[in-house]
C-alpha positions as CSV (number, residue, x, y, z in Angstrom):
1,X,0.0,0.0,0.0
2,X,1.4,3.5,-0.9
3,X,2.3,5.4,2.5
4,X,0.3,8.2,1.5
5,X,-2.6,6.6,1.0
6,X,-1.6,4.4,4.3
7,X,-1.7,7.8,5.8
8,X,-5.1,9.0,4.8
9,X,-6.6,5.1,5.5
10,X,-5.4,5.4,8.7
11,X,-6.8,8.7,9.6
12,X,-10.7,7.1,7.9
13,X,-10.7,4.2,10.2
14,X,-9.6,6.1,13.5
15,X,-12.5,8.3,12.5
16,X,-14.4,5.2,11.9
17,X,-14.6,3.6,14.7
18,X,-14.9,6.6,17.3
19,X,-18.3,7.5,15.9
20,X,-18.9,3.4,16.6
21,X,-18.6,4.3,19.8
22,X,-15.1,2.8,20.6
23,X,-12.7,4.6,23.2
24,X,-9.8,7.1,21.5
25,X,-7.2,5.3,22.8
26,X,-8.3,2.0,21.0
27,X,-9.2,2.9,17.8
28,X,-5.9,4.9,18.0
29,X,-3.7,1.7,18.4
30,X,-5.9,-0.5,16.2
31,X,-6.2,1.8,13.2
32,X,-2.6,1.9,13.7
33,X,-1.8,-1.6,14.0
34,X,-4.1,-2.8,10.8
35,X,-2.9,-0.5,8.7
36,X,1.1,-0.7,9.7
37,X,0.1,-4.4,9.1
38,X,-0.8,-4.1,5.3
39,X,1.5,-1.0,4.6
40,X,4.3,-2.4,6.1
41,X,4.2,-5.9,6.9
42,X,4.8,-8.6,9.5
43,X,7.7,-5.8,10.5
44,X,5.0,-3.7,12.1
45,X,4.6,-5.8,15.0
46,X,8.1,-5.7,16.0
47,X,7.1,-2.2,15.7
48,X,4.7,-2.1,18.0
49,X,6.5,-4.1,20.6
50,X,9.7,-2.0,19.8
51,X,7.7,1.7,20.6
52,X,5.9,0.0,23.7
53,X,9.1,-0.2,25.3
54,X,10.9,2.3,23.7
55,X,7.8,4.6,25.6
56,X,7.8,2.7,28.8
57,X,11.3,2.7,29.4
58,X,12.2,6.9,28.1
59,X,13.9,8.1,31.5
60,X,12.2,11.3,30.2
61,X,8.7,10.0,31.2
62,X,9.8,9.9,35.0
63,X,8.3,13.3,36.1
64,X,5.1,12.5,34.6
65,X,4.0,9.3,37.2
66,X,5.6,11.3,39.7
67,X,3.7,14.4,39.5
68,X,0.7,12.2,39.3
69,X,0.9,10.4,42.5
70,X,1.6,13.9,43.9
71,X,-1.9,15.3,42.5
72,X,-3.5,12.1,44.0
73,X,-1.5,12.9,47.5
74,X,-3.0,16.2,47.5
75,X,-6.4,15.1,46.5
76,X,-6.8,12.7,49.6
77,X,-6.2,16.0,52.1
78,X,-7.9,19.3,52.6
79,X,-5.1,21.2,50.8
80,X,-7.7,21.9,48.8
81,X,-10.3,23.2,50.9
82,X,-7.7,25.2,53.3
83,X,-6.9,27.2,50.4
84,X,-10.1,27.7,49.4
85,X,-11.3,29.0,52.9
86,X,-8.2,31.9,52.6
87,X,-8.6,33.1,49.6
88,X,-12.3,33.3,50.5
89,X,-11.1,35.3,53.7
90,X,-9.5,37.7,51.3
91,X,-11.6,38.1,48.3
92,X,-15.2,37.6,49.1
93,X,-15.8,41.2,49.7
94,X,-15.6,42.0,45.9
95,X,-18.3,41.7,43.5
96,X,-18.3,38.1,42.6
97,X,-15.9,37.4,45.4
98,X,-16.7,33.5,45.7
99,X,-16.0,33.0,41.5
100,X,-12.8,35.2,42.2
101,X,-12.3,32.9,45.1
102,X,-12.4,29.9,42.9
103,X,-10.5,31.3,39.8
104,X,-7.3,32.2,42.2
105,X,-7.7,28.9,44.6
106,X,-7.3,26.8,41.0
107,X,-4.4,28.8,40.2
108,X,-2.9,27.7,43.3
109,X,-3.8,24.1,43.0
110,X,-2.4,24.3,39.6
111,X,0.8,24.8,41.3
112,X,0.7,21.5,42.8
113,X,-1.9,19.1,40.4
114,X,-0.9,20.4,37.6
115,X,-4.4,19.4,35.2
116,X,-7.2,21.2,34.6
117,X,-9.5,18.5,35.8
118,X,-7.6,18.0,39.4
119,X,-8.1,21.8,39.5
120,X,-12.0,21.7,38.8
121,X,-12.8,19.2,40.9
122,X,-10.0,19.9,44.2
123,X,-11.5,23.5,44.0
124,X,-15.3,23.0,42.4
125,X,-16.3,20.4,45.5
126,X,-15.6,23.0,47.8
127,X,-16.7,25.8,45.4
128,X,-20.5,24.4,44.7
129,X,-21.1,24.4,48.1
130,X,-20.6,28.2,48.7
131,X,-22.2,29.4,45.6
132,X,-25.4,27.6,46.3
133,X,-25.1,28.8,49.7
134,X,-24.9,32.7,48.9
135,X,-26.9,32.2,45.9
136,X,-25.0,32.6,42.9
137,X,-26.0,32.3,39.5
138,X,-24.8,28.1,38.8
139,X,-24.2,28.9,35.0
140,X,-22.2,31.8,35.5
141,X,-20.3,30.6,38.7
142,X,-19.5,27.2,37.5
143,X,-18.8,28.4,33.9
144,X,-16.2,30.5,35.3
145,X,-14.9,27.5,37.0
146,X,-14.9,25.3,34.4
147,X,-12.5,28.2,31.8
148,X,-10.7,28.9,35.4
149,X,-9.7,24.9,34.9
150,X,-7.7,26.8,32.0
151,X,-4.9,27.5,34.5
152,X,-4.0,24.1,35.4
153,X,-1.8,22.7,33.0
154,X,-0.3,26.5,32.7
155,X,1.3,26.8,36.1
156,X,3.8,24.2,36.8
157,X,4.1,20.7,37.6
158,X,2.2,20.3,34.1
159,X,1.4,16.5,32.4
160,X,1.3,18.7,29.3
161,X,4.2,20.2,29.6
162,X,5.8,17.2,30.0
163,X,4.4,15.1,27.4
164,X,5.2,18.4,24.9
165,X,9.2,18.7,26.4
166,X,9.8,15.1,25.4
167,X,8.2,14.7,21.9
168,X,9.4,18.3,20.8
169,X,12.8,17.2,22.5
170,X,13.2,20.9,24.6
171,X,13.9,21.9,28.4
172,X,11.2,20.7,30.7
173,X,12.3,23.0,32.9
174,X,12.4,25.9,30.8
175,X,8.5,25.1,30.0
176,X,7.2,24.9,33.4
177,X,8.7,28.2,33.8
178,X,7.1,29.3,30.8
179,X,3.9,28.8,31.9
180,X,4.1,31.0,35.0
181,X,3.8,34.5,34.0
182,X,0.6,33.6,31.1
183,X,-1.3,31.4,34.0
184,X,-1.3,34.5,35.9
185,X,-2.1,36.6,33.5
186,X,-5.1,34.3,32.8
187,X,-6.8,34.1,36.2
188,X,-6.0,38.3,36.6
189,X,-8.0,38.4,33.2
190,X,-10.5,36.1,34.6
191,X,-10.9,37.9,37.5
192,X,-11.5,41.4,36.1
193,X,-14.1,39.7,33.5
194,X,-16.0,38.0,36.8
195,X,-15.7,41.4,38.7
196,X,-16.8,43.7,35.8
197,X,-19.6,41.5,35.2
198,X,-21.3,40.5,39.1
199,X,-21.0,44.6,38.9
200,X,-22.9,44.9,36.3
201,X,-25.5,41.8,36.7
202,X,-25.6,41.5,40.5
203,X,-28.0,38.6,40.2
204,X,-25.7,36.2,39.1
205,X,-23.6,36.9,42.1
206,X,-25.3,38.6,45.2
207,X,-22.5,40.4,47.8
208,X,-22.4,38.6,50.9
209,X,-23.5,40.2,53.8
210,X,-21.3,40.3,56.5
211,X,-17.6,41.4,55.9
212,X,-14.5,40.1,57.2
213,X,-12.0,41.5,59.6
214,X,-8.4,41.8,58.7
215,X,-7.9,40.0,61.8
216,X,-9.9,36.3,60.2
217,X,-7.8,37.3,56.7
218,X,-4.1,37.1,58.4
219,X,-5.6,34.2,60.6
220,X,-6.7,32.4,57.6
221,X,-2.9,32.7,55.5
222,X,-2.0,30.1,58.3
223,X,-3.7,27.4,56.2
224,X,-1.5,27.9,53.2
225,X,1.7,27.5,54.5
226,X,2.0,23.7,53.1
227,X,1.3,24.5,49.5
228,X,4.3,27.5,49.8
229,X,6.4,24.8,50.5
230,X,5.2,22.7,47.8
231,X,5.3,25.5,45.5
232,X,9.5,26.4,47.0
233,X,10.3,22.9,46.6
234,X,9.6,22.2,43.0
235,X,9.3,25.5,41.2
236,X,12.0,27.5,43.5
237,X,14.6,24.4,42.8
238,X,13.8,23.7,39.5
239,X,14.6,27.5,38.8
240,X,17.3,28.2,40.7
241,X,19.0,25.2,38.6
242,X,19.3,22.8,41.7
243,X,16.9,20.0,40.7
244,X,16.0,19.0,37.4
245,X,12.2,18.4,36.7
246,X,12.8,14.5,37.5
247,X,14.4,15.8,40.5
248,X,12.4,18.2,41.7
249,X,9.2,15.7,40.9
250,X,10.7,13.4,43.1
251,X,11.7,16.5,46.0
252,X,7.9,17.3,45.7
253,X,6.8,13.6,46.3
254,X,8.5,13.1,49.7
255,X,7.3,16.7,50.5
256,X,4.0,16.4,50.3
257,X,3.8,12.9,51.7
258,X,5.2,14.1,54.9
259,X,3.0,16.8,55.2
260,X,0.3,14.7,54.1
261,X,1.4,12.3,56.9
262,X,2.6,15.1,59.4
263,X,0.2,17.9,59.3
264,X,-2.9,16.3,57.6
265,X,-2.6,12.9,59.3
266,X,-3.0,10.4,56.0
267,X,-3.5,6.9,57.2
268,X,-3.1,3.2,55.2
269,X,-6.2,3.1,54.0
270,X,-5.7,6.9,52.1
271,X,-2.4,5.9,51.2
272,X,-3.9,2.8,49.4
273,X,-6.4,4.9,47.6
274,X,-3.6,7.1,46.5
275,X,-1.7,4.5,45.2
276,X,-4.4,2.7,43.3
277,X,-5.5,6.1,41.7
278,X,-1.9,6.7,40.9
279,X,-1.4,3.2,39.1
280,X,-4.9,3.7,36.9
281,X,-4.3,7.3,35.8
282,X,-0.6,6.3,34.7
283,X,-1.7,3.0,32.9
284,X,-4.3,5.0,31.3
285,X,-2.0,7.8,30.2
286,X,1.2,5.0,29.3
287,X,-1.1,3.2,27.3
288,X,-2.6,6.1,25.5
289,X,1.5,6.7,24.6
290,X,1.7,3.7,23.5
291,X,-1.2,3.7,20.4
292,X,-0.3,7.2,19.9
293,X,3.0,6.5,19.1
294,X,2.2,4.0,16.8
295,X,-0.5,6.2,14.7
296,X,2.3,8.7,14.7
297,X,4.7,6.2,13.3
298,X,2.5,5.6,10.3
299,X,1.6,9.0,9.7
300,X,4.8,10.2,10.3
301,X,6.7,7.6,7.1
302,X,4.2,8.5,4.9
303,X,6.3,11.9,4.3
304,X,3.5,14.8,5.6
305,X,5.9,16.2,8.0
306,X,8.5,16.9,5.3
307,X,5.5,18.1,2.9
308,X,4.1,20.6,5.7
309,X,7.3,21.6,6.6
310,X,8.2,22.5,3.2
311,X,4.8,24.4,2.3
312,X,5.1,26.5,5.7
313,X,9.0,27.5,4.6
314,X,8.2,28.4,0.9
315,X,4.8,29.8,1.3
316,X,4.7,33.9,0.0
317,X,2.3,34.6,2.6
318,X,3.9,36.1,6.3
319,X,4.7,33.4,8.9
320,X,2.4,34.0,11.4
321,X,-0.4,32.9,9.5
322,X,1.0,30.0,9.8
323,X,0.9,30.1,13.6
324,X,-2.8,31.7,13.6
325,X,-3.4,28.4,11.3
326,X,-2.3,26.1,14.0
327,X,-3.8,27.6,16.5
328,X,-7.6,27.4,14.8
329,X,-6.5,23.8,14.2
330,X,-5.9,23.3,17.4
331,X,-9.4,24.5,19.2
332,X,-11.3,22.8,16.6
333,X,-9.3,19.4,18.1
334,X,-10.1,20.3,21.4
335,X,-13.2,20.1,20.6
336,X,-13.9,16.8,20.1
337,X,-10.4,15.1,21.5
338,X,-8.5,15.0,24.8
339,X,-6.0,17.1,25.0
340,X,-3.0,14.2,25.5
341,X,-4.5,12.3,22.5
342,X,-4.1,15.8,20.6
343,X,-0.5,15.9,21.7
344,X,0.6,12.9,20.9
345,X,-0.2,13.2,17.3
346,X,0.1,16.5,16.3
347,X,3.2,17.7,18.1
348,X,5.0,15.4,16.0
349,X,4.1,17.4,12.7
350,X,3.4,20.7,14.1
351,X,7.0,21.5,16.0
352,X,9.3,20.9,12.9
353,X,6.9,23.5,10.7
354,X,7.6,26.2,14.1
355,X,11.0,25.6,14.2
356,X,11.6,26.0,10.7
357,X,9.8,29.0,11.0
358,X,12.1,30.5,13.1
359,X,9.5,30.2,16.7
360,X,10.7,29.5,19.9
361,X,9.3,26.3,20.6
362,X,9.4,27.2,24.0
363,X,6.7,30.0,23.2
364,X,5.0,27.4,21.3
365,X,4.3,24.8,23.7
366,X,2.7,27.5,25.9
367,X,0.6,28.7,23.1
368,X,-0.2,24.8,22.5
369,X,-1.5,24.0,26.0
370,X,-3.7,27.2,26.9
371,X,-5.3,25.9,22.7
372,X,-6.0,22.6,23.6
373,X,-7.6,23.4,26.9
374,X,-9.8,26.6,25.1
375,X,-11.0,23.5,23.2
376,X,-11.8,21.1,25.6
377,X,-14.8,23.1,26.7
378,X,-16.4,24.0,24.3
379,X,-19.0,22.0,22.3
380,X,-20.0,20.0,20.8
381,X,-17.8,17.5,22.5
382,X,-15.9,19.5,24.9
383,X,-14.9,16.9,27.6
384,X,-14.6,19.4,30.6
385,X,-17.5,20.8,30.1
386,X,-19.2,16.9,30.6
387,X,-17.1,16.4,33.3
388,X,-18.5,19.5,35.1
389,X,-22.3,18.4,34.2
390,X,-21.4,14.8,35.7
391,X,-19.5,15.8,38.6
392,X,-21.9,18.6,39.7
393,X,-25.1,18.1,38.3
394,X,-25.3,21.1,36.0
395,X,-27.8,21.7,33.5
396,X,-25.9,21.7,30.1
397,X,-27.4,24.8,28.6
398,X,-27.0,26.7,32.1
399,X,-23.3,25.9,31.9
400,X,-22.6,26.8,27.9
401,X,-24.4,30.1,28.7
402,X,-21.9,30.3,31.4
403,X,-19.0,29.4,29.6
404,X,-19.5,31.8,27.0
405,X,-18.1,34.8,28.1
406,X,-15.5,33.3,29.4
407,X,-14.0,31.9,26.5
408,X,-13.9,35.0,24.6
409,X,-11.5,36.1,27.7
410,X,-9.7,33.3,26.9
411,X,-9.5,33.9,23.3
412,X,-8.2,37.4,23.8
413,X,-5.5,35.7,26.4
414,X,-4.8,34.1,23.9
415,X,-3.8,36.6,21.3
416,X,-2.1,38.4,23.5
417,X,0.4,35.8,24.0
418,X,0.8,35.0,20.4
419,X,1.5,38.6,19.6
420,X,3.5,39.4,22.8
421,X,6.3,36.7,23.1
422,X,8.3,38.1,25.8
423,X,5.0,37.5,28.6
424,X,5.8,33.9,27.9
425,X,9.7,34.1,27.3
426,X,11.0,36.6,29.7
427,X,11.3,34.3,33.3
428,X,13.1,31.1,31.1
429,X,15.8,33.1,29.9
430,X,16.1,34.5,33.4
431,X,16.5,30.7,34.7
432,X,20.0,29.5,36.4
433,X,21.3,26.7,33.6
């Protein structure tokens, strides 16, 4: 079979069998397989045993389980609700306060989970409560939530990140770092777009009677003195060029297991939880790797990369079309894929095109991340927006009318960073090598 045609099967039957129902993952590494099998033989199977451990055993992967069973650690405490409760302290006297609560609580937690999902949910259990409480609109406040999610993969430890530094082959570090300055900018932009609008619409978020003295705010930092030291002992070593991001995944680890054990007094039976949810989340992820790789294997030899490549570098029209390209590419993936499933294959084919270009890849992978998650909700298949509805019992329309002004903050984010570089740049190159 021509490898070109190979290339364009292959896509048909993936395609195929999702809309029969069957899981990404799956129809990933079986579209693969068949059509590696016909294309290229008996070979192919070597193949697939070959990139199965080839992707199993990539020292490179070693941050990614670890920063995993640290997001499960944190999960089985109240990290989550402790932070909650101080920012609440703090911001609940502005309009909105409890949505600005949220929005800045995830962008702490993203400091520590590191996906947009472990955000949602660490903050949103605590979150629902309140909002129902004080009355708050649940489309708006949730929606806000949900684009708040946004944050997670940007501020560092980041799966995404990860998964991105080793198939585009650049500094992990120098990514996490990356990541900072635009996830901050995000939940400020947030923030001001939840503040301007309660103002305006008071409905959707009533003040809350009652105020709160400076005495119950300085009381209340007492509770966030365990993620600081999260924070100091991955980010702080990783930048000041102590640790790598193996390293400093591993630092984090022992961290917060003693203070899960120390200070929130973590027993066998959470410890067993923590584990199990840590061995099913890496499986899942590992063998999402594995069928990825392969799909990209086929793909990859049937010569697209050097054909896009090639267009992008002789094209009369200005380079950044090229990026603004991508980028609508990118949403419309989110849409209806995860976001490690859109990693796997496209980064692959999209990084040599940048670089050629004459991108940072760096600035790239940012941009990259904060797309795919813009994608992932919104509809029609955006899979954080269902896992909102399931996890918190939202009506669907409530929560897309929620959303929606939301993601045009996001959008704007978004050109900001594509047309301002340096927001995204500026702390790597400041990093100790």
């Amino acid at each position: 079979m021509d490898e070109a045609l190979a290339a364009v099967g292959l896509i048909l039957i993936m395609l195929f069998l999702m809309l029969m129902g069957m899981r990404i993952v799956y129809a990933l590494g079986l579209s693969a397989l068949v059509v590696a099998f016909f294309t290229y033989g008996p070979a192919s199977i070597d193949k697939l045993g070959w990139t199965t451990f080839t992707t199993l055993f990539n020292l490179n992967w070693i941050p990614l389980p670890l920063f995993v069973l640290l997001a499960c650690l944190i999960a089985e405490t109240t990290m989550g609700d402790n932070i909650y409760a101080a920012a609440r302290a703090w911001l609940s006297g502005v309009p909105g306060g409890l949505i600005v609560t949220s929005i800045f609580g995830e962008a702490i937690m993203a400091a520590s989970v590191g996906t947009s999902a472990a955000c949602i949910l660490a903050v949103g259990k605590v979150a629902d409560k309140e909002f129902k409480k004080y009355g708050y609109d649940t489309g708006f406040s949730m929606g806000a939530m949900c684009c708040g999610g946004v944050i997670g993969p940007l501020i560092p430890p980041s799966a995404g990140f990860i998964i991105y530094g080793v198939l585009a082959e650049v500094s992990i570090g120098h990514l996490f770092m990356a990541g900072i300055i635009p996830g901050v900018f995000i939940a400020v932009l947030l923030a001001a777009a939840v503040i301007g609008i309660s103002a305006w619409k008071p409905q959707l978020a009533p003040p809350i009677k009652g105020g709160v003295t400076w005495r119950e705010r300085f009381v209340s930092l007492k509770y966030v003195w365990p993620m600081v030291i999260i924070m100091l002992a991955i980010l702080g070593t990783i930048y000041l060029g102590i640790a790598s991001p193996t390293e400093a995944a591993g630092v984090g680890c022992v961290v917060v297991l003693l203070l899960s054990v120390g200070v929130f007094r973590l027993r066998w039976a959470g410890l067993i939880r923590v584990l199990k949810a840590t061995a099913l989340l890496n499986g899942m992820i590992l063998f999402m790797m594995v069928s990825a790789w392969l799909f990209a294997y086929v793909v990859g030899s049937s010569g697209v990369v050097d054909w896009m490549t090639g267009w992008a570098v002789d094209a009369t029209f200005s380079r950044w079309w090229v990026i603004i390209l991508i980028n609508v590419m990118l949403l419309i993936l989110g849409c209806f894929m995860d976001g490690i499933t859109i990693m796997l294959l496209t980064i692959p084919l999209f990084v040599p095109v940048i670089e050629a270009l004459g991108f940072s890849p760096i600035w790239f992978g940012v941009l990259y991340v904060v797309n795919i998650e813009i994608g992932l909700i919104t509809p029609p298949m955006g899979l954080s927006l269902f896992m909102m509805r399931t996890a918190f019992d939202i009506d669907v329309n409530k929560l897309l009318k929620g959303v929606l002004p939301f993601v045009i903050v996001l959008l704007i984010a978004l050109a900001v960073l594509i047309a301002v570089p340096d927001i995204t740049l500026w702390l790597p190159e400041t990093m100790k090598k």
